[in-house]
C-alpha positions as CSV (number, residue, x, y, z in Angstrom):
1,X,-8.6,7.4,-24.0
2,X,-12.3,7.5,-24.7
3,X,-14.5,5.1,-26.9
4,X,-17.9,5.9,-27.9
5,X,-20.0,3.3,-29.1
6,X,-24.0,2.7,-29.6
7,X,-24.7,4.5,-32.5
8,X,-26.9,3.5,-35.4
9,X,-29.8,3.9,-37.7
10,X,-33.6,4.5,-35.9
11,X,-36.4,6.0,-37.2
12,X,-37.9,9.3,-35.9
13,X,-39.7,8.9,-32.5
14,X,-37.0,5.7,-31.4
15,X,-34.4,5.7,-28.9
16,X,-30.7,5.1,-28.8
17,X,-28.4,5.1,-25.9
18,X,-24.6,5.8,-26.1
19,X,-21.7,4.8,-24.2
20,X,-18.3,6.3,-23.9
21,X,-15.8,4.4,-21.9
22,X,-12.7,5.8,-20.4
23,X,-9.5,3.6,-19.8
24,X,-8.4,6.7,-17.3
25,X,-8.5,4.9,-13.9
26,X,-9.3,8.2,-12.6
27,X,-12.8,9.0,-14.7
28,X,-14.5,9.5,-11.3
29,X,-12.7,12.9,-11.5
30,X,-13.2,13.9,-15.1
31,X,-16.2,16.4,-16.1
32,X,-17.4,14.5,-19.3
33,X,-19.7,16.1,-22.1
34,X,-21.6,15.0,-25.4
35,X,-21.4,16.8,-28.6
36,X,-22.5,16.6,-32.1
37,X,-21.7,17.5,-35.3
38,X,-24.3,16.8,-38.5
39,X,-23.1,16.7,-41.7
40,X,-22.3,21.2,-43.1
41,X,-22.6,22.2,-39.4
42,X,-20.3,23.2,-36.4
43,X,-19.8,21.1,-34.0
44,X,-22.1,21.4,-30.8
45,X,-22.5,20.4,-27.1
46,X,-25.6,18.3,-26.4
47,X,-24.9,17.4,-22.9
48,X,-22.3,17.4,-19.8
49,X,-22.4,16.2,-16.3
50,X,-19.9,16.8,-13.4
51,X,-17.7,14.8,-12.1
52,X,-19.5,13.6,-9.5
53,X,-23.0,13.6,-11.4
54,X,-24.0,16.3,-9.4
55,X,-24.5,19.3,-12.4
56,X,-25.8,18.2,-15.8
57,X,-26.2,20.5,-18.8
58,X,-28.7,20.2,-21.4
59,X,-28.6,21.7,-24.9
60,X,-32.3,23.5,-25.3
61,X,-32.4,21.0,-28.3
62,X,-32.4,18.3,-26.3
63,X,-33.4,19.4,-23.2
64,X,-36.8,16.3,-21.8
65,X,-35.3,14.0,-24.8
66,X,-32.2,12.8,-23.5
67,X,-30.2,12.5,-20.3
68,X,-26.9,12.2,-19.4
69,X,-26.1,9.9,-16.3
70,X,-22.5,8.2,-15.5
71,X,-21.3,5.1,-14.2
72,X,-17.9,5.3,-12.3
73,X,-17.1,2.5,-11.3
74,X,-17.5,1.2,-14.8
75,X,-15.5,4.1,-16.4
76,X,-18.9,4.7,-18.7
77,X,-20.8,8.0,-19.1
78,X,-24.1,7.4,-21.0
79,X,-26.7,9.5,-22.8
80,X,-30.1,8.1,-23.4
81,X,-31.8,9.4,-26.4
82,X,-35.3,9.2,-26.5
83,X,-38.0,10.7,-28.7
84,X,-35.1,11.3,-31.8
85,X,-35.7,13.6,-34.4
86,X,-34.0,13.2,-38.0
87,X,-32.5,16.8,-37.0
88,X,-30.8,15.2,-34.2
89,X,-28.6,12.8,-36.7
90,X,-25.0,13.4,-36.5
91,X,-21.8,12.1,-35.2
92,X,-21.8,12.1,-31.4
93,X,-18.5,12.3,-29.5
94,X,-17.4,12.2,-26.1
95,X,-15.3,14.5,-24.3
96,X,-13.2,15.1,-20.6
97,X,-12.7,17.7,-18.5
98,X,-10.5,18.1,-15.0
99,X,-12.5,21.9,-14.6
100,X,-16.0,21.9,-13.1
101,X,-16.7,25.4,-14.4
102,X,-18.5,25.9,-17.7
103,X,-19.8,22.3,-18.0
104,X,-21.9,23.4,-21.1
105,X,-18.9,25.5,-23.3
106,X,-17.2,22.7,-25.6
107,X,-13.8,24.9,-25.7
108,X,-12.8,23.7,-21.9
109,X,-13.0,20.7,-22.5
110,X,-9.7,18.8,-24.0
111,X,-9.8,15.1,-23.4
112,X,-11.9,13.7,-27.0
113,X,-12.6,10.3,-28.3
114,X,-13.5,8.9,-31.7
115,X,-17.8,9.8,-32.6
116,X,-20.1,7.4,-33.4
117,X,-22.0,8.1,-36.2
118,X,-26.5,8.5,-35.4
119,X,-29.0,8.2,-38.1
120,X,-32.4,9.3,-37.5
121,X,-34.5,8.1,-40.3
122,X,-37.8,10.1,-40.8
């Protein structure tokens, strides 16, 4: 199971960071990824990193903004959120992978936890 937490309201220009922790005792070899979904629109990635922290990918979007990092021996992948735009609210989820390939494509990956919701106020 995944549990995203750390959302809220901030105004434009702020910084959130959110946390997604996995009761899997074996997260250290999941690939794990961000997405997004604001309110009329598709759901999209924002962010993955591998398994071992070693590959990241960045939506153009947010690419310089925010960064992915993970904790494994605390079960916790992370993404910092800096400089936040009112375009950027949405609800964020987390997601798992077992494959390494196609970090960035949202369709591998089938492991998804509950979103939490961002506000970015303008």
């Amino acid at each position: 199971q995944l549990q995203a937490s750390g959302g809220g309201l901030v105004q434009a220009g702020g910084s959130l960071r959110l946390s997604c922790a996995a009761s899997e005792r074996t997260f250290s070899t999941y690939n794990m990824g961000w997405f997004r979904q604001a309110p009329g629109k598709e759901r999209e990635v924002v962010a993955a990193i591998s398994w071992s922290a070693g590959s990241t990918y960045y939506a153009d979007s947010v690419k310089g903004r925010f960064t992915i990092s993970r904790d494994n021996a605390k079960n916790t992948v992370y993404l910092q959120m800096n400089s936040l735009k009112p375009e950027d609210t949405a609800v964020y989820y987390c997601a798992a992978k077992r494959a390494a390939q196609a970090l960035g494509v949202m369709a591998t990956f089938d492991v998804w936890g509950q979103g939490t919701l961002v506000t970015v106020s303008s």
